[in-house]
C-alpha positions as protocol buffer text, in pm:
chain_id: "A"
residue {
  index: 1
  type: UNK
  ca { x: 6607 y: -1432 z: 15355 }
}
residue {
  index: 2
  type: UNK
  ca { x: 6354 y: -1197 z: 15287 }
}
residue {
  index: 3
  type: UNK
  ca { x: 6492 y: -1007 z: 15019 }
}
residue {
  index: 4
  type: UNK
  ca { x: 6559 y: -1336 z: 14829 }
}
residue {
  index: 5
  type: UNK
  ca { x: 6201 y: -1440 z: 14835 }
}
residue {
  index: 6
  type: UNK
  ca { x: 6129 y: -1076 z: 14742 }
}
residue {
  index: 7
  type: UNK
  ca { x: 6362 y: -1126 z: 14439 }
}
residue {
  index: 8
  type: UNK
  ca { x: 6250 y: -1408 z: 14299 }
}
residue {
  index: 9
  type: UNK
  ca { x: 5823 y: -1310 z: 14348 }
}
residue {
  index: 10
  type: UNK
  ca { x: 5961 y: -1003 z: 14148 }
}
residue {
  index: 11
  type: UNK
  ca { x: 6132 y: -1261 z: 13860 }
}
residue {
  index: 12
  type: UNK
  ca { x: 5819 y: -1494 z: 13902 }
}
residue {
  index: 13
  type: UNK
  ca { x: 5586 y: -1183 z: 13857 }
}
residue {
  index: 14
  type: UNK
  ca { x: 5827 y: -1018 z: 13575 }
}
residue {
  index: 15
  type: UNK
  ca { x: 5824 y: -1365 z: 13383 }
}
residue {
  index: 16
  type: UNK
  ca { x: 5455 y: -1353 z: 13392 }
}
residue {
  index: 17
  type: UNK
  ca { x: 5417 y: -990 z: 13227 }
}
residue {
  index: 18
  type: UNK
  ca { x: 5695 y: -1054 z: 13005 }
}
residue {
  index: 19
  type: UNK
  ca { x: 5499 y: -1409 z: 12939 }
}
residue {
  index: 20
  type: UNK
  ca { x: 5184 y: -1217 z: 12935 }
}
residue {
  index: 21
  type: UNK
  ca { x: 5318 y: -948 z: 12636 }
}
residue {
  index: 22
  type: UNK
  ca { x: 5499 y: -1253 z: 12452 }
}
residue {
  index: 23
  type: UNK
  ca { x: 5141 y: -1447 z: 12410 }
}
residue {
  index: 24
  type: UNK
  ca { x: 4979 y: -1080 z: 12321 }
}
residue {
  index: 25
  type: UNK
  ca { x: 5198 y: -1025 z: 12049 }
}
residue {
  index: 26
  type: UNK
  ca { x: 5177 y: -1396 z: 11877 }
}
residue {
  index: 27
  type: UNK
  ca { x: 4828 y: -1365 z: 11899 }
}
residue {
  index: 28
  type: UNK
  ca { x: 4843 y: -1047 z: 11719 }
}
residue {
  index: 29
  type: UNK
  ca { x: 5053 y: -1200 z: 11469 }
}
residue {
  index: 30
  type: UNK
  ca { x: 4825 y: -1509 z: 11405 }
}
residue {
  index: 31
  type: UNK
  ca { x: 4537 y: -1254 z: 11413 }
}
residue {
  index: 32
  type: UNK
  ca { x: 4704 y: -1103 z: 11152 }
}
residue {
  index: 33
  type: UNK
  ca { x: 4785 y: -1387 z: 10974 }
}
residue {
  index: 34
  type: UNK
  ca { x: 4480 y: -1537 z: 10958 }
}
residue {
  index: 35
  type: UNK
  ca { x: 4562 y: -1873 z: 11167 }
}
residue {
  index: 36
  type: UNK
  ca { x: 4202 y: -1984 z: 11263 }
}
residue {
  index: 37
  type: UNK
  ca { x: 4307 y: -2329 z: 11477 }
}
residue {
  index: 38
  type: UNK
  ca { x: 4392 y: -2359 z: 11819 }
}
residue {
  index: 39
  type: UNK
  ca { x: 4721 y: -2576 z: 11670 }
}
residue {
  index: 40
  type: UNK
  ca { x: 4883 y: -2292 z: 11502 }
}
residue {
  index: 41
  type: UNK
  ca { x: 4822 y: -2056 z: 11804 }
}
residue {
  index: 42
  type: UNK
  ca { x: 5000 y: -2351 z: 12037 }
}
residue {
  index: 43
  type: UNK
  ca { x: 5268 y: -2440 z: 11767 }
}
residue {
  index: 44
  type: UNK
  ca { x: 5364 y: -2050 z: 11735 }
}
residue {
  index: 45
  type: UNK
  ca { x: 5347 y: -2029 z: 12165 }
}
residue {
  index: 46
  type: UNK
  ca { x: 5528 y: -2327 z: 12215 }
}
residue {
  index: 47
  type: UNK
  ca { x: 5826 y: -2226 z: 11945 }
}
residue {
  index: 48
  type: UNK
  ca { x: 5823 y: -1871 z: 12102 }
}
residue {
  index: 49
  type: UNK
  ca { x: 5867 y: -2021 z: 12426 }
}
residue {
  index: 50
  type: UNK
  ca { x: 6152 y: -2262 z: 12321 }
}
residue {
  index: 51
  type: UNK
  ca { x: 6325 y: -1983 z: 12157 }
}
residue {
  index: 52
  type: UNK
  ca { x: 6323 y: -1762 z: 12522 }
}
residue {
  index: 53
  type: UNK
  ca { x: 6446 y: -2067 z: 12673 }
}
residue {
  index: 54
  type: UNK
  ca { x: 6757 y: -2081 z: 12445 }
}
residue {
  index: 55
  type: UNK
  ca { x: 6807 y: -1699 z: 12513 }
}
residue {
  index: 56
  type: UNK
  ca { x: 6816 y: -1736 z: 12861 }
}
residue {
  index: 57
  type: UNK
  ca { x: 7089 y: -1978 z: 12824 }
}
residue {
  index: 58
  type: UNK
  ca { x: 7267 y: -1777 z: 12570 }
}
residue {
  index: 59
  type: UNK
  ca { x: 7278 y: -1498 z: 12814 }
}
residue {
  index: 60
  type: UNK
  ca { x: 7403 y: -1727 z: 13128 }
}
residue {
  index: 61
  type: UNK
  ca { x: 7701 y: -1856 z: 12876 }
}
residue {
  index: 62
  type: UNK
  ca { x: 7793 y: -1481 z: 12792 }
}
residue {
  index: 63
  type: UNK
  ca { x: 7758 y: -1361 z: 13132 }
}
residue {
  index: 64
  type: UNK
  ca { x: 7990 y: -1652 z: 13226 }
}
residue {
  index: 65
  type: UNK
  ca { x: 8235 y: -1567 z: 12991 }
}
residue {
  index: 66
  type: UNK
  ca { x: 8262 y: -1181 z: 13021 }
}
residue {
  index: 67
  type: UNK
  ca { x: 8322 y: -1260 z: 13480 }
}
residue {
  index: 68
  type: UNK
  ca { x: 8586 y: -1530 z: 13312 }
}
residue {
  index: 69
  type: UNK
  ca { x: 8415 y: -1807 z: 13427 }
}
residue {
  index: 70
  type: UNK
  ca { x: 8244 y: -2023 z: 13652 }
}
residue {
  index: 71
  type: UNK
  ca { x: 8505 y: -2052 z: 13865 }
}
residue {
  index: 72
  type: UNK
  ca { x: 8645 y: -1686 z: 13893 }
}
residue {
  index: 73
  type: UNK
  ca { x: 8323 y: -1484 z: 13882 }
}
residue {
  index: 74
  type: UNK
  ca { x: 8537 y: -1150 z: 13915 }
}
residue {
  index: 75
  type: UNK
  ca { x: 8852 y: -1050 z: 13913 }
}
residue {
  index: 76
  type: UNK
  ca { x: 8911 y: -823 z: 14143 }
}
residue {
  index: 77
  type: UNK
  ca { x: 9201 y: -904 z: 14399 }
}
residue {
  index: 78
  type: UNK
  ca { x: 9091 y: -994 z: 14803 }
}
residue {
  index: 79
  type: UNK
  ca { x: 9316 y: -732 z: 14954 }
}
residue {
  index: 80
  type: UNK
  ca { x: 9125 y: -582 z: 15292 }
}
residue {
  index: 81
  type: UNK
  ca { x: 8843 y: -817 z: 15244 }
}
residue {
  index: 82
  type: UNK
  ca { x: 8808 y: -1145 z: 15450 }
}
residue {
  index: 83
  type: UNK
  ca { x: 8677 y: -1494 z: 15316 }
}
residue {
  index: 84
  type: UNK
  ca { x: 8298 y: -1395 z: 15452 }
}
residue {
  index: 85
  type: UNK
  ca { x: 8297 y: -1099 z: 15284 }
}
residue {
  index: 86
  type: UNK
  ca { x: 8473 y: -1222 z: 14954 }
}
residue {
  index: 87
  type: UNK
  ca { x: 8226 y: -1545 z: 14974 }
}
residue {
  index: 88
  type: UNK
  ca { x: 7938 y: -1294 z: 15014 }
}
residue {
  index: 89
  type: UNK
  ca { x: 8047 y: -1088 z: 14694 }
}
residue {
  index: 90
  type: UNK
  ca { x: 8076 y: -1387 z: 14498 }
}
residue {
  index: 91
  type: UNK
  ca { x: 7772 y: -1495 z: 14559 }
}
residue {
  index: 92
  type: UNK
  ca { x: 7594 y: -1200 z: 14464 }
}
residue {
  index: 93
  type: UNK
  ca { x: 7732 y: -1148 z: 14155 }
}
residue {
  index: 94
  type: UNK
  ca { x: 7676 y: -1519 z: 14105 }
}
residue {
  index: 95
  type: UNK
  ca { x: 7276 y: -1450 z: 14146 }
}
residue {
  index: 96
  type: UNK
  ca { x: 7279 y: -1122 z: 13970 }
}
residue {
  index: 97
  type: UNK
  ca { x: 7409 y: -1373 z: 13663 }
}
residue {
  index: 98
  type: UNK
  ca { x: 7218 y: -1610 z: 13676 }
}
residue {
  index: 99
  type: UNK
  ca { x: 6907 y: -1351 z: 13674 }
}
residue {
  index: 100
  type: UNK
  ca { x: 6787 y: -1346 z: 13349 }
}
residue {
  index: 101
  type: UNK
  ca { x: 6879 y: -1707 z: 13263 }
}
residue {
  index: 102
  type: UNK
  ca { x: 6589 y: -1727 z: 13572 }
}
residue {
  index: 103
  type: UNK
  ca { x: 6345 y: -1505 z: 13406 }
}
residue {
  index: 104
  type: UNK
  ca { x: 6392 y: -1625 z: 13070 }
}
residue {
  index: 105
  type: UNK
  ca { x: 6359 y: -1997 z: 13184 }
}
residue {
  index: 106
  type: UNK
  ca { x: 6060 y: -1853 z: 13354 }
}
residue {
  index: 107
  type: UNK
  ca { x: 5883 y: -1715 z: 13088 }
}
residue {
  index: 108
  type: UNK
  ca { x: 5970 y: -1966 z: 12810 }
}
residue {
  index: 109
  type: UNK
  ca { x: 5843 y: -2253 z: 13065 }
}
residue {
  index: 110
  type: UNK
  ca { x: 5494 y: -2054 z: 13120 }
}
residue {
  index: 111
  type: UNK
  ca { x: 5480 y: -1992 z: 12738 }
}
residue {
  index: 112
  type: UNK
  ca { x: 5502 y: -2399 z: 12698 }
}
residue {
  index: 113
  type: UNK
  ca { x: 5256 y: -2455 z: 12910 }
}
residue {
  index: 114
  type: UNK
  ca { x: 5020 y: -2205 z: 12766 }
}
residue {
  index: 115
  type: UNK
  ca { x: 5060 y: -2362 z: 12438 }
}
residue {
  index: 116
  type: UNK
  ca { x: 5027 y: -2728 z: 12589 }
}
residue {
  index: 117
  type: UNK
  ca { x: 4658 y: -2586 z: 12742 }
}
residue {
  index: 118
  type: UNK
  ca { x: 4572 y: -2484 z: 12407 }
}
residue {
  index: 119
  type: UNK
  ca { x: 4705 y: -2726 z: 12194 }
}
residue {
  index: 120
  type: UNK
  ca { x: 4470 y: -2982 z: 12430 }
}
């Protein structure tokens, strides 16, 4: 139990660098560009932040396909190992997957916001 709250404050706190670098850099750009309005800044945040989103998911359908699946997450055969243990496998790789569909989500959500608190 611990190490999956331990995971997921380290995916929380990764989102918010990764967030944190993602609003540096389109700042930098607008800087750069010249945008002087609080609108462009949240327009450019809140497309960045879609865009992550859309990775994330792209990344959970391609990890899906190269286990072959929802349903068959590996495909290595049972042999020695009981049901628990198989179960328990499963399930991690499952999580590992799902990872940085997490962080992504994560970071394009914060991003959103960012850009709604701006925007406002």
């Amino acid at each position: 139990m611990k190490t999956k709250i331990l995971l997921y404050l380290r995916l929380g706190g990764s989102a918010l660098v990764l967030a944190t670098v993602l609003c540096l850099v389109v700042s930098g750009i607008g800087w750069l560009a010249g945008w002087r309005t609080a609108i462009q800044f949240s327009d450019a945040l809140s497309n960045v932040g879609s865009i992550v989103v859309v990775l994330g998911l792209l990344s959970l359908a391609s990890g899906l396909r190269m286990r072959g699946g929802a349903r068959v997450p590996n495909r290595r055969t049972d042999g020695d190992i009981n049901r628990s243990a198989g179960a328990g496998m499963w399930t991690a790789e499952a999580i590992r997957g799902y990872n940085p569909l997490i962080l992504l989500a994560m970071t394009g959500i914060v991003l959103i916001g960012v850009s709604l608190l701006i925007g406002n």
